[in-house]
C-alpha positions in Angstrom: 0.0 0.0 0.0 1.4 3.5 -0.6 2.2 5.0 2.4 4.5 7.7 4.0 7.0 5.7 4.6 7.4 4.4 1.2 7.4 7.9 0.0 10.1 9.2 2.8 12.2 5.6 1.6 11.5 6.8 -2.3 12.6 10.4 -2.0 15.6 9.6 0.8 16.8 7.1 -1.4 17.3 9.4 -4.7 17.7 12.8 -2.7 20.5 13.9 -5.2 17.5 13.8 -8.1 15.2 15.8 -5.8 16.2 19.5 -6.8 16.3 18.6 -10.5 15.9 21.7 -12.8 14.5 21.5 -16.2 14.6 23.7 -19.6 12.2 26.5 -19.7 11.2 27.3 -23.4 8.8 29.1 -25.5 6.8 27.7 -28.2 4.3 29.7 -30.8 4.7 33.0 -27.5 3.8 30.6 -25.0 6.0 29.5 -22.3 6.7 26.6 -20.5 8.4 27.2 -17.3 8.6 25.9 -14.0 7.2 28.3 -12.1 3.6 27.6 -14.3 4.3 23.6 -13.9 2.0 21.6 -14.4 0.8 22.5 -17.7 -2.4 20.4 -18.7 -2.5 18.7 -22.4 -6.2 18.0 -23.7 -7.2 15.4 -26.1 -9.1 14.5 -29.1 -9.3 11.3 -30.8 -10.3 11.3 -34.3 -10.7 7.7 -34.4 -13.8 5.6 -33.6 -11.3 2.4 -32.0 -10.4 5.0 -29.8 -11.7 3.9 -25.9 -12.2 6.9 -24.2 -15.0 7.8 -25.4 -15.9 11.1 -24.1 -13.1 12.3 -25.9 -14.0 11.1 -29.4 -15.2 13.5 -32.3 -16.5 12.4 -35.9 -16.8 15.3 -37.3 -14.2 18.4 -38.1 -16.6 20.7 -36.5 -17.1 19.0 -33.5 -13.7 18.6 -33.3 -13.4 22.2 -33.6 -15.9 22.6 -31.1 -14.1 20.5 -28.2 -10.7 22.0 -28.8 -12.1 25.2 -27.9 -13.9 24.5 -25.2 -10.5 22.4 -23.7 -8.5 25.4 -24.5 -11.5 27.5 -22.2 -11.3 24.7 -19.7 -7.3 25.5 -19.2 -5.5 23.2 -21.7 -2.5 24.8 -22.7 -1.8 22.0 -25.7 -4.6 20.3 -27.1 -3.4 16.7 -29.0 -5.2 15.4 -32.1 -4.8 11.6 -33.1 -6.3 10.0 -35.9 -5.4 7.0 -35.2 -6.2 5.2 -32.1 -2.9 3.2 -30.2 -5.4 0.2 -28.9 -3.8 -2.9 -30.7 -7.3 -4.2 -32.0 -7.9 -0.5 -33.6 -8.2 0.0 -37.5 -4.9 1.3 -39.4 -5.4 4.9 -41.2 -2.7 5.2 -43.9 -1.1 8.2 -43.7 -2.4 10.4 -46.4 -5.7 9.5 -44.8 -4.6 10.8 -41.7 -3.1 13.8 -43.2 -6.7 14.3 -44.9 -8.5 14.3 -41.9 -6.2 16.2 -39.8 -4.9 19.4 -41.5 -8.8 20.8 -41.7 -8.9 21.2 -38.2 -5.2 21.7 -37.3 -5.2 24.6 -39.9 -7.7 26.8 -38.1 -6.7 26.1 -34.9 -3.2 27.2 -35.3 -4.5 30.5 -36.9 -6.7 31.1 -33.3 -3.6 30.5 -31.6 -4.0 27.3 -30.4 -1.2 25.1 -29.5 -1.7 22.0 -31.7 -0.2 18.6 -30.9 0.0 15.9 -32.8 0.0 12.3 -32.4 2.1 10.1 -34.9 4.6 7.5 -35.7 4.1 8.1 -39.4 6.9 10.9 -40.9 5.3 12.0 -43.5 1.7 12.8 -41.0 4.6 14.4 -38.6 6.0 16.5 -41.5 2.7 17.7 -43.4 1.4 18.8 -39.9 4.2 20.4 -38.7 4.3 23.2 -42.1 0.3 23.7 -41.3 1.1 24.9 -38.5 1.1 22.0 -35.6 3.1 23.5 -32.5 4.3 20.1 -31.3 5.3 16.6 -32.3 3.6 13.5 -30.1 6.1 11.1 -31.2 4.4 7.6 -30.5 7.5 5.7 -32.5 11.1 4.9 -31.5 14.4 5.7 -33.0 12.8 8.5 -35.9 15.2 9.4 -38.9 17.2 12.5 -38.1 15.8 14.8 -40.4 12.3 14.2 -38.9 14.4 16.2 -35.6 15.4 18.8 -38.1 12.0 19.5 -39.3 10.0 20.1 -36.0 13.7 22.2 -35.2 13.0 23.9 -38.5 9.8 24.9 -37.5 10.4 25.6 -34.2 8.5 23.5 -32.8 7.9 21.5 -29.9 8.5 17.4 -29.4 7.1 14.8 -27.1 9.6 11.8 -26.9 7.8 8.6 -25.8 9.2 5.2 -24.4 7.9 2.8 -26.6 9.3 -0.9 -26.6 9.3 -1.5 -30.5 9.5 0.0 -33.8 6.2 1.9 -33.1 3.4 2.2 -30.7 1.2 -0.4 -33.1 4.6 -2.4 -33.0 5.1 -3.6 -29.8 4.9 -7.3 -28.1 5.7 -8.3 -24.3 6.9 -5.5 -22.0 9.9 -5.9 -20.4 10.2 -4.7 -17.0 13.9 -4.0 -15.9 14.2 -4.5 -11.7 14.9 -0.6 -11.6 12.6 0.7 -14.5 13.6 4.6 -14.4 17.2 3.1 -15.5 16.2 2.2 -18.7 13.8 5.0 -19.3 17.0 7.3 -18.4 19.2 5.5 -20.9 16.9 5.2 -23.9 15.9 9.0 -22.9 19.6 10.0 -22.7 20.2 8.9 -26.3 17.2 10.3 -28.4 17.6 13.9 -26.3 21.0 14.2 -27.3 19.7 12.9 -31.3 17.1 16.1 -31.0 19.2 18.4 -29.6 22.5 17.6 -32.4 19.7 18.6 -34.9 17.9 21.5 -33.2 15.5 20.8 -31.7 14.6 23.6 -28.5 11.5 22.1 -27.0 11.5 18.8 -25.4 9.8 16.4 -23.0 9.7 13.2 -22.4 7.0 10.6 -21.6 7.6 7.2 -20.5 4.6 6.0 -22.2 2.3 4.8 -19.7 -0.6 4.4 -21.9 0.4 2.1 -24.6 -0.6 -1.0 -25.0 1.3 -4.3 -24.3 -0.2 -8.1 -24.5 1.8 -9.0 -21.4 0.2 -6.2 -19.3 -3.1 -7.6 -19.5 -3.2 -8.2 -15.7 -4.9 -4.9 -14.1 -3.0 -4.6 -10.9 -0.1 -5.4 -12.1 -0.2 -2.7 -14.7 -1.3 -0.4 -12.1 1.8 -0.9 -9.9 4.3 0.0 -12.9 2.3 2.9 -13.7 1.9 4.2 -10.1 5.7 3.1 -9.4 6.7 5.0 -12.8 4.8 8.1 -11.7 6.2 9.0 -8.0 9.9 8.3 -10.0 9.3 11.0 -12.4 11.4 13.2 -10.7 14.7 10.7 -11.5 14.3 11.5 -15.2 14.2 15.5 -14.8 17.7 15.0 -14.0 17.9 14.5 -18.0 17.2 18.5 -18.2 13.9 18.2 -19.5 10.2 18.4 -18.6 8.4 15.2 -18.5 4.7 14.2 -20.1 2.8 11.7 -18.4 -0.8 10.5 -20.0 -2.9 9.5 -17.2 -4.3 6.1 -17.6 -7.7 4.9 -16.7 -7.6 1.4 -14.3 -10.8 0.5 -15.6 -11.0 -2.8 -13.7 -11.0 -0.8 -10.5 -13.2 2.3 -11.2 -15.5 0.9 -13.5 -18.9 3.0 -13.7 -16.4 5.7 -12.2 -13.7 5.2 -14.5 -14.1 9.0 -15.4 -12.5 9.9 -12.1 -9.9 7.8 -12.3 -7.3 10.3 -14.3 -7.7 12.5 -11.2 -6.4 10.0 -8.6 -3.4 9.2 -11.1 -2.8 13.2 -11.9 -2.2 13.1 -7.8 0.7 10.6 -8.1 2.0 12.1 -11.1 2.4 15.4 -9.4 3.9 14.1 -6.5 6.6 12.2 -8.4 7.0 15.8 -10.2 5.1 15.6 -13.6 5.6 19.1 -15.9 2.9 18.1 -18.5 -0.3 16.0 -17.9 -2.1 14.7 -21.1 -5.7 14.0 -19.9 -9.3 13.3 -21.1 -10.9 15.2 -18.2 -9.0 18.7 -18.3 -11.9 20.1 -16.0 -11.2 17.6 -13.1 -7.7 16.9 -13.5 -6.8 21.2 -13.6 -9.2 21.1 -10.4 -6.3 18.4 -8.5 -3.7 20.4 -9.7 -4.8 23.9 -8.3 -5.6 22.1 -4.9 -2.4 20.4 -4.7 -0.4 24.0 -5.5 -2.2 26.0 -2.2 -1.1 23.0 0.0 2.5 22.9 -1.4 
């Protein structure tokens, strides 16, 4: 059970990480700084595999119509996918993607809106990013460098995720190193110093708590490594850069509440020191995160 005492154990036992600083940038005149941490990341799905289905749209204009309300509820990047990560889900080829994308990227950039998007595919990566998308969601492993160059060309922004295989619609069992933030440190280490060699100023990383893998069927289990990954957060600041986190669901355990579960997961999240929270429920989750800032 989570407890004091594990946290005291946790945070006496990597004290050195503790006072981690991270980069502070600017994307689009918007900053990113610590002193405005956390910064909240709202989501659409474009696809119909996609599970949470509160935030599913199938049509441009009510995808218009939730990215503005998220970016009235407090999102300061709002993250378009248009094809969902669930393994069962269908496969949208990328010009396909591109199609269904760049009408409602377009217009939000013009308002101003920070636009993320969510792809292993290059080519989706590269047509968004001259529309005007603000940051990369990169949901694939080891990307060519000249896919760095191009979001450094454009100034933009870039999500690094942990993903165990060529893609996140590419992966098998999980493996599960004894001391897990070691291995997210290493893989981290290497693709930061790729992005920075071509550019890139805007970083974070996310250990990819979300994606799917057949060997984490079992529910607490899964739950354990997420929670575990969470409150360790703080070890890979000492990389220099902000960390993502998508909060995950625990169906299993919530169930008819599963729409609350983000909340109890943004809680461990921000203890462990999460800069940027990519959640469904930007309402509730922005609500733990302004309590938790008048107790600190």
């Amino acid at each position: 059970m989570l407890s004091l005492e594990s946290l005291a154990e946790l945070a006496h036992h990597h004290a050195a990480a503790l006072p981690a600083k991270v980069a502070e940038f600017e994307i689009r005149g918007h900053s990113f700084n610590s002193a405005n941490r956390p910064h909240l990341m709202g989501v659409i799905n474009l696809s119909a595999d996609s599970w949470y289905r509160e935030s599913v749209v199938t049509s441009t204009d009510s995808a218009l119509t939730r990215a503005r309300r998220l970016r009235a509820e407090g999102a300061h990047l709002i993250d378009l996918g248009a094809e969902s990560s669930l393994h069962h889900a269908a496969r949208i080829d990328p010009a396909q993607q591109i199609a269904t994308l760049l009408p409602i990227l377009q217009p939000l950039a013009q308002e101003g809106s920070l636009i993320s998007i969510e792809t292993y595919q290059p080519e989706v990566a590269r047509r968004c990013l001259e529309a005007g998308a603000a940051v990369l969601n990169l949901t694939g492993s080891r990307p060519p460098d000249d896919l760095y160059r191009t979001v450094a060309a454009h100034r933009a922004g870039i999500i690094l995720c942990y993903v165990q295989g060529e893609n996140v619609r590419a992966v098998g069992d999980f493996v599960h190193s004894p001391d897990h933030a070691t291995a997210l440190l290493d893989y981290f280490r290497r693709e930061i110093d790729r992005a920075v060699q071509a550019g890139v100023h805007a970083i974070w990383i996310d250990p990819g708590l979300g994606f799917y893998y057949k060997n984490l069927r079992d529910s607490t289990a899964r739950i354990r490594y997420q929670a575990e990954t969470f409150l360790h957060t703080f070890r890979l600041r000492t990389l220099g850069w902000p960390v993502c986190h998508a909060l995950p669901h625990a169906f299993e355990f919530f169930q008819d509440e599963v729409r609350s579960a983000e909340s109890l997961f943004a809680v461990l999240a921000l203890l462990g020191k999460t800069d940027l929270l990519r959640t469904h429920e930007i309402p509730k989750v922005r609500a733990v995160a302004r309590t938790l800032g008048i107790l600190s």
